[in-house]
N, C-alpha and C positions, 0 to 999 in steps of 0.2 A: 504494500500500500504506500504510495508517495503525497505526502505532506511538503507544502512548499514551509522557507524558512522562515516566513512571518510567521506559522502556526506553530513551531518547536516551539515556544516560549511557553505555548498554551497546554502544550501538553507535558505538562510537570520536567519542562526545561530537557527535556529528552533530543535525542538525534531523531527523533519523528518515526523510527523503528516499529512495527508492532510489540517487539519483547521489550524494548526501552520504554514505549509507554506503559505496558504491565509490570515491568517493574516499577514505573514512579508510581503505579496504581496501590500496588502493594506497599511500598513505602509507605504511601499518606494513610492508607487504615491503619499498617501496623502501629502508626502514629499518636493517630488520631479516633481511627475506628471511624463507621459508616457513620455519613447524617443523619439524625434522628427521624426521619421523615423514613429514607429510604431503607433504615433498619426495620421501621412498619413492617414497612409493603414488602422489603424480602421474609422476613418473620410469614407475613402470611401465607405470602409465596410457598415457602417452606410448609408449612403446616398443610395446605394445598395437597401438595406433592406425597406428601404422607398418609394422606386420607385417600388419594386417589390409590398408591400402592397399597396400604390394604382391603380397601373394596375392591379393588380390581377397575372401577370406573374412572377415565378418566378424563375429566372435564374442563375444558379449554376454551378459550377466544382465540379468534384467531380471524385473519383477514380472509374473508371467500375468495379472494381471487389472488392475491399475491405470492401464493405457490410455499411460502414456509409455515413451518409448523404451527408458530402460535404466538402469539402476543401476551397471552394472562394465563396463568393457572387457575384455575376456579376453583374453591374451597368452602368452608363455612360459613367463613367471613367476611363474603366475598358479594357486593351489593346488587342486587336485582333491579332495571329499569323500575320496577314498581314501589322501588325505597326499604326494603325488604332482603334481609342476607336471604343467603341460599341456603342455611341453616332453616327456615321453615318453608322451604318447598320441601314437597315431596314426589315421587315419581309413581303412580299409581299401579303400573304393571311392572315387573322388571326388565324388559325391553323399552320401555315411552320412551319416543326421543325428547319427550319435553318433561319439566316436573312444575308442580303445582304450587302453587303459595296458599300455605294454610292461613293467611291473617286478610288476604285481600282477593279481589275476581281475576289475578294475574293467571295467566295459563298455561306460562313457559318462560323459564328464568333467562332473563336477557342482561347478560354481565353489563356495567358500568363503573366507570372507574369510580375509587372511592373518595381517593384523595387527590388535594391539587396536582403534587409534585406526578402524580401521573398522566396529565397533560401537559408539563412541562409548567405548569405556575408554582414555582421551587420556591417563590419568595414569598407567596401568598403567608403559610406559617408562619413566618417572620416577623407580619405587621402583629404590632402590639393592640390585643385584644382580639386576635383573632381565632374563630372556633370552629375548629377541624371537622368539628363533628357536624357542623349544621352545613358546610360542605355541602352543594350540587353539582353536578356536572351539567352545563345550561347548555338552552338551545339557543338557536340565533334570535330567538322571541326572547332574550333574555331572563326566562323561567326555567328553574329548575326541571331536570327528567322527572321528577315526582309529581311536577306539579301538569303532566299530559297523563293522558287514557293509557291503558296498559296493554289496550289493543290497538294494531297498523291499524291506520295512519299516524296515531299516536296524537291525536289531537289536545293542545294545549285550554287547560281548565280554567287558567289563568287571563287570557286573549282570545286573539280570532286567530292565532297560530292554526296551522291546519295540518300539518303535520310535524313532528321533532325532526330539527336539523343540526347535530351537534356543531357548535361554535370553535372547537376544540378540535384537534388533531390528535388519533394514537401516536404514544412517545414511541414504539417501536417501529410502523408502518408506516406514519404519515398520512393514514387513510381516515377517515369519516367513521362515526359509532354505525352508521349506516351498509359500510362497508363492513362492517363484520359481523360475525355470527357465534352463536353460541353452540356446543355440542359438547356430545360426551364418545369415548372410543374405548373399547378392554384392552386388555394389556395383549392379546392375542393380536387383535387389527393393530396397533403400534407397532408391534415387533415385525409383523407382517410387510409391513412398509418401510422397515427400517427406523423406525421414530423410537427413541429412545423412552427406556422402560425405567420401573424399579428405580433402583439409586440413581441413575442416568438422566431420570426426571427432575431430580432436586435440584435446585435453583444452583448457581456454583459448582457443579458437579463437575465440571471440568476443569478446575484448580483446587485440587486437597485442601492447598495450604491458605490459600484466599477463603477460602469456604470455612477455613477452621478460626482465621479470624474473624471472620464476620460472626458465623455462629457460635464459636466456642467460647471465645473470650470476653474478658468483662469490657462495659462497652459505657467506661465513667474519665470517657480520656475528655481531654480540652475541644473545643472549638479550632477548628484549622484556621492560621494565620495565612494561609495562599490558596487561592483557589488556581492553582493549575494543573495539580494533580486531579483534583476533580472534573474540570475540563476534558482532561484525557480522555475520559472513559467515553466519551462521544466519538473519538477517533479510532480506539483499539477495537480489530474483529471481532473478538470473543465479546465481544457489550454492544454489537451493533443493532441485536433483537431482532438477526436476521436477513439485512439488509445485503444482500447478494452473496449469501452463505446458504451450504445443504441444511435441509431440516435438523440433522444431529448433532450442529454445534450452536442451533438456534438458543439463547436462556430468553429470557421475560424481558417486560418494561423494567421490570423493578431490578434485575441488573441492569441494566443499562444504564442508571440512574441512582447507580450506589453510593456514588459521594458526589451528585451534583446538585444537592440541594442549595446549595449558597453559589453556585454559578451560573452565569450568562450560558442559554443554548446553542452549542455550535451544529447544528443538524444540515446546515448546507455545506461541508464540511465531507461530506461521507456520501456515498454513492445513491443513487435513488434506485426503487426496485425496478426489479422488468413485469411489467404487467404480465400475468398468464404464466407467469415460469414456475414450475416443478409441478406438482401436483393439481389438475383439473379441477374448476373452483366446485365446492360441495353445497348442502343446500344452506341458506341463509337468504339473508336480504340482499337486494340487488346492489350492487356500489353504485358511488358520484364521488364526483370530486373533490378531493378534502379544498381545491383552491379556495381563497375567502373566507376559513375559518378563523377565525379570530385563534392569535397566541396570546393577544396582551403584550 
């Protein structure tokens, strides 16, 4: 991968290398430890991954058409279009491609992100007085996902909105909430395809030693004095969430995003996907364009 020498700087003062920015990656945790934002969302990630290896179900986001694996783990804790974790749907047969929300009339758990830093609003937590939790991901109607129907069109309760248009870009595709789709696979179909299973699944699972800092150790370090380590991780392969890589070294948003909470997004920086490449898009919602969505 070539990096012109105005971006060395940015990426934790490195020779622009892929191993020279994973090591400055490594550096800044072992330092600093992940941002608290992006410690969440890999924590959930994790727990994800774990829940999906022992049911055998395994349930993902991922872009219908852009050919790699997947953009999100789905898990517990993991927020439903209708406001709602996935922890109370439930799937009536055990074949359903969709599962149920026992609290509301949803009728098929449509993942959305939870938190800002996974549309790239990394500073949002930052402002003083601001509450994580009341957190939407909005449409271009300027209303909350919770506050539209839970049925397409998705029509907004709030407006004459007339259908949900997320505002927002996925941090790993660049594509629209519209562009992706929710689903679940067993560990049989993964392996079948080459998609990685079991421990293979876990977030980090393709650096030991990165994975043992992030998860194992205690994580009561300082505040990073530089953000250029964190930068990095937008330019390094393995954190690119897929971006012109096979499905098997694809991880989540939330690596890709493991210490850029206090940094500027370099995402034009990094290669854009091929439409239609790897695997033939599956069923979901139709794409559009993520152009014109708002990053803030």
């Amino acid at each position: 991968m070539s990096i012109s020498q105005s971006d060395r700087f940015l990426v934790g003062r490195s020779d622009g290398s892929a191993a020279g920015v994973e090591s400055s990656i490594k550096a800044a945790v072992a330092q600093y430890g992940p941002a608290p934002g992006a410690a969440k969302m890999l924590d959930g990630e994790l727990q994800a991954a774990k829940e999906a290896v022992e049911s055998g179900r395994y349930v993902i986001w991922r872009n219908s058409t852009s050919g790699h694996d997947f953009c999100a783990r789905v898990g517990s804790g993991s927020r439903c279009f209708c406001g709602h974790d996935y922890s109370s749907h439930k799937y009536m047969k055990p074949d359903s491609p969709n599962s149920v929300c026992g609290d509301c009339d949803c009728k098929a758990f449509a993942f959305v992100p939870k938190r800002p830093e996974e549309v790239g609003d990394y500073w949002l937590p930052r402002r003083k007085g601001f509450n994580v939790h009341g957190w939407r991901a909005e449409c271009r109607c300027k209303h909350g996902h919770d506050s539209h129907a839970t049925k397409p069109p998705y029509r907004c309760k709030s407006c004459g909105c007339s259908s949900y248009q997320s505002k927002w870009c996925c941090l790993v595709c660049d594509g629209t909430w519209a562009d992706h789709e929710t689903l679940w696979e067993t560990r049989e179909e993964r392996a079948r395809d080459g998609r990685p299973v079991g421990e293979g699944f876990f977030p980090l699972s393709h650096d030991a030693d990165l994975s043992d800092m992030v998860f194992s150790q205690p994580r009561n370090k300082k505040s990073r004095d530089s953000v250029g380590a964190e930068r990095s991780v937008k330019l390094m392969p393995k954190h690119l969430g897929g971006l012109g890589m096979s499905p098997a070294d694809v991880p989540s948003f939330a690596e890709r995003v493991m210490g850029a909470a206090q940094g500027p997004q370099l995402l034009r920086a990094v290669p854009k996907l091929t439409s239609g490449a790897g695997r033939p898009p599956q069923r979901g919602m139709r794409s559009s364009s993520c152009a014109g969505a708002s990053r803030r």
